[in-house]
N, C-alpha and C positions, 0 to 999 in steps of 0.2 A: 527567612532565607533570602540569596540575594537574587537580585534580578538582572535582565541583561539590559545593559544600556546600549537605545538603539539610535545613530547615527540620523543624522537629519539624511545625508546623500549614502545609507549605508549601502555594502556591497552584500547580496545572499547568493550563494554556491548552494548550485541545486546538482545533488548527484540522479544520476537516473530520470533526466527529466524530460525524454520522450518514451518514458514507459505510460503506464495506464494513470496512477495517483500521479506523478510528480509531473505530467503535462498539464493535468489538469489544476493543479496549485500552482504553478508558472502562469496557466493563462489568469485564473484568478489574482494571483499578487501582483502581476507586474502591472495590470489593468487598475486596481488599486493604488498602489504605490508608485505614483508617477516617475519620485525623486529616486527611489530607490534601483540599484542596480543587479540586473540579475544576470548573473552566470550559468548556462545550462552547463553539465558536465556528462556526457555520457556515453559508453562504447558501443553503442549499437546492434547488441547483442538482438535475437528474432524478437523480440518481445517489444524493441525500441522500433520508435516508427518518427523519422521525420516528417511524417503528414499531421502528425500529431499537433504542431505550433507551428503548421503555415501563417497563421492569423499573425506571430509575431515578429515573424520577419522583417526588419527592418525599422522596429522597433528603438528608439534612442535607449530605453532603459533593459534591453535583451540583448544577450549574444549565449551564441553554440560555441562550445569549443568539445570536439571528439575526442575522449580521451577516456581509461582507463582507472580506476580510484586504484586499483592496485599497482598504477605506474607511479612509485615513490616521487622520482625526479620531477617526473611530467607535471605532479599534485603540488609538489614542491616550489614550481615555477605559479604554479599557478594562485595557491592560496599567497595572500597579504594576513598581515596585522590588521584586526579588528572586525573580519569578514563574520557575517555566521554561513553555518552550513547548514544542510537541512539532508542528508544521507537516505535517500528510495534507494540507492543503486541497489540491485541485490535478485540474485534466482530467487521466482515466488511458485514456480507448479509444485504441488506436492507429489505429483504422479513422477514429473523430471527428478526427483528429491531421491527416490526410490529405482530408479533406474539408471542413475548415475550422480553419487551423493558428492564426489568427490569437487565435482563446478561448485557446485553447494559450498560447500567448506573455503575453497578458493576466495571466492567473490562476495558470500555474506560476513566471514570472519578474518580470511587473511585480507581482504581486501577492507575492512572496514577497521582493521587494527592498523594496517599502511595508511590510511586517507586522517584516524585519529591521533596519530604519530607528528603528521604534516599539521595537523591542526594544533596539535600542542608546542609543535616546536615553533609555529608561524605567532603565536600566540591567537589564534581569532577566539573572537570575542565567545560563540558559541558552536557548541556543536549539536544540534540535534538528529538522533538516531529514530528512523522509521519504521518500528517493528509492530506485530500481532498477535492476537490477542493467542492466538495458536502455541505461545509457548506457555501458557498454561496447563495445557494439553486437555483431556476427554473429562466432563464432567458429566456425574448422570443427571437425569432426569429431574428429580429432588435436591438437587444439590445448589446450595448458593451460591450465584454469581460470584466469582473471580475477583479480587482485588488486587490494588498493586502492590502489596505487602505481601499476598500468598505463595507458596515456595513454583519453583517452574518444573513442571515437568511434561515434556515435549516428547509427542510421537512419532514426529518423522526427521530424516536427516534435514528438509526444509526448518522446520520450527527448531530443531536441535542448533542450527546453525544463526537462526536470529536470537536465540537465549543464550549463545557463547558472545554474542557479539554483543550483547547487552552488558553483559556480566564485565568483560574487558573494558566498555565504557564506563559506566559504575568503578574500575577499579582505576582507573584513568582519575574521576573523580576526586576516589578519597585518599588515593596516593598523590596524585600531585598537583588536587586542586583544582580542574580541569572543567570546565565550563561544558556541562556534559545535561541535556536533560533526553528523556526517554518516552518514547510515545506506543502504546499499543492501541492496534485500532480492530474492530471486527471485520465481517467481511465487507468490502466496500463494491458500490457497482454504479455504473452508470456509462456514459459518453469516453471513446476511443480505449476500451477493454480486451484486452487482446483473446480472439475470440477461441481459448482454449480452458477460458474459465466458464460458471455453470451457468449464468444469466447470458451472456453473449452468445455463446456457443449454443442452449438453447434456440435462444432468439432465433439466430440467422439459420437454425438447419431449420425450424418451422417454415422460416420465409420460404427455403428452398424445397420446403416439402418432404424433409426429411424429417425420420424420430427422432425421442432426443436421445443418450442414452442414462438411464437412472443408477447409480450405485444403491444395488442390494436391497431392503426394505424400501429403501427411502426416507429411511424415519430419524436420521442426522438433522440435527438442530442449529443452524448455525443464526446470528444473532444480522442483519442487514445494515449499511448503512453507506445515505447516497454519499458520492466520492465530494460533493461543493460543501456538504457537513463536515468529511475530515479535514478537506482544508482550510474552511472557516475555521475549523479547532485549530490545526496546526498554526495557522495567524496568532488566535487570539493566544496560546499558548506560549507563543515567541515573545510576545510583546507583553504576557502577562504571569508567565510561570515561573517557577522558581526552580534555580541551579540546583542540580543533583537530584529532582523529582525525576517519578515516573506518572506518566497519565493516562489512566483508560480512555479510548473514546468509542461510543458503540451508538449503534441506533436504537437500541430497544424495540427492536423489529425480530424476537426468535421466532425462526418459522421451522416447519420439519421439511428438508429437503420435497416429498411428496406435495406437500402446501404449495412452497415455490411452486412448484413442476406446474400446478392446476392454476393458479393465476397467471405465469405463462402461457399457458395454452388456452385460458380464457382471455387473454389481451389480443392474440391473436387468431379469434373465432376457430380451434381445435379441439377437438377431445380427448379423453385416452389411449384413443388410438394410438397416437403418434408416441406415447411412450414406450422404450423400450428395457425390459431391466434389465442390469448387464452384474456382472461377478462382482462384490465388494471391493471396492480396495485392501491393500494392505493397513493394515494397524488404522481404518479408518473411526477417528476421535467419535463419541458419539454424539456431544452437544460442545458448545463454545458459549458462555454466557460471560460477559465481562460487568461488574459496575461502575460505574461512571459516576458517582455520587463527588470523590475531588474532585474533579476538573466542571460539575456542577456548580459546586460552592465558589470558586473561583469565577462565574458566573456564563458559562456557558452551557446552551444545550441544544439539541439538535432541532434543525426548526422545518424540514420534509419530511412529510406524509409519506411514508411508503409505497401505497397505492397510487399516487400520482407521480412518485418518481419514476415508478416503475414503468406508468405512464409511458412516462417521457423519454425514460431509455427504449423502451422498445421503439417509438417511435422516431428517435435518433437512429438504429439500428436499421429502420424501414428505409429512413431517406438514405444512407451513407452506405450506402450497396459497393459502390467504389473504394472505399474506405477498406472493409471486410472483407470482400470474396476473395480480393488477393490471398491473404493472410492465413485463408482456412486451408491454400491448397499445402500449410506447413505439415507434416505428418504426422502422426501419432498423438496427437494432442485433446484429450478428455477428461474430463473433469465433472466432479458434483458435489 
């Protein structure tokens, strides 16, 4: 298959890149890639945090520009010939997914068919889409890890709306050629996680001395993996994958939602106490197992220890008190 050819002084269009993953693969690439040029692209929606890439401020090989992937015209002015993209923009709570699907649909699918439109017509060189292992949907207990060849079936309008947007770039592909590869990743966690997901949000109510709240058994399985792993993948991916692929990337970290809870609350000297169990989710998936054996072969794998990542997030979470507490006073925001 073919590969993308990458520019000595190339340009990368980062959509979504003061969210949680795409700030954090910004600060990684562009600290890498001296020569290389990055574009942040992103609306600023509550999940986006300019505090995110204070550090690259004024940066020769950074710049922000505020904009929408669904402003055709705005994307239009902005993508060149030969750019790649690299596509986070996109609603990720699954609890927001379910209590109002229709943003969902907007900004994972119509906004990700507008931004690939502008990329086909601009001709850039590639386009890669950021999606989760989640549109696989619930597998049980027994059941073999997920491949990129397995059929998708997604349980919330969240994951419903990153497997339409999949599916449109794949057709993108083999309709008209289109410099299209495809990334599912497990759950990722670590440094500036907007704190409505299950490790942050944890984290910080611990600090403040609050429960946490646990969905239902607890016994959801979801697969870990730290956030400088997916982006190392997404790197090495760009520079080494082949057009028209799909990629697993996971940690081989499956824990049961209850596991998490107890190394949490043993990193930060608590007990059971502090957990609280709260009503299930809707339609919540039971396990998420992805394999990662392609993008192994290709010669990548993940090289954090869980336990020390985890480490290390909490203890980013401890210091960055300023960072967070703003953030938590947003509403209704729980997750596990």
């Amino acid at each position: 298959m073919a590969k993308t050819k990458i520019e000595e002084k190339q340009r990368i269009i980062v959509t979504g890149g003061l969210g949680f993953i795409g700030s954090n693969f910004l600060t990684y690439m562009s600290n890498k890639y001296k020569n290389y040029r990055f574009i942040n692209v992103d609306s600023l929606t509550y999940s986006g945090n300019i505090n995110n890439l204070k550090s690259l401020e004024g940066k020769e090989n950074y710049e922000f520009i505020k904009e929408d992937i669904g402003n055709f015209n705005g994307m239009l002015s902005l993508i060149q010939e030969g750019d790649i993209i690299v596509n986070f923009a996109a609603e990720s709570h699954v609890d927001n997914s379910i209590k109002d699907p229709g943003i969902f649909i907007r900004t994972n699918v119509l906004g990700t068919h507008s931004l690939l439109e502008v990329a086909r017509m601009k001709k850039a060189s590639l386009f890669v889409q950021v999606s989760t292992d989640e549109v696989y949907g619930s597998l049980g207990f027994d059941q073999e890890s997920s491949k990129e060849t397995d059929i998708l079936i997604p349980s919330s309008p969240y994951s419903a709306s990153k497997a339409a947007a999949e599916l449109i770039c794949l057709s993108n592909f083999r309709t008209f050629r289109q410099n299209v590869m495809i990334t599912r990743s497990s759950n990722n966690f670590g440094p500036y996680q907007f704190p409505e997901k299950v490790i942050p949000l944890f984290v910080t109510n611990l600090i403040e001395g609050k429960k946490v709240p646990l969905y239902g058994s607890g016994k959801n399985v979801r697969d870990w993996l730290y956030v400088l792993d997916n982006c190392k993948a997404l790197d090495f991916i760009i520079h080494n994958g082949d057009i028209g692929e799909i990629y697993n990337i996971g940690g081989g970290n499956e824990l049961q939602n209850i596991e998490l809870t107890s190394k949490i609350l043993s990193a930060l000297g608590k007990d059971n106490k502090f957990i609280e169990h709260v009503e299930d989710r809707l339609g919540h998936d039971l396990r998420y197992s992805i394999n990662c054996d392609k993008l192994k072969a290709l010669g990548w794998k993940p090289e954090f220890d869980f336990e020390s990542a985890l480490k290390q997030t909490v203890e980013w979470y401890t210091r960055n008190k300023e960072w967070w507490l703003p953030l938590k006073k947003t509403p209704g925001k729980r997750t596990s």
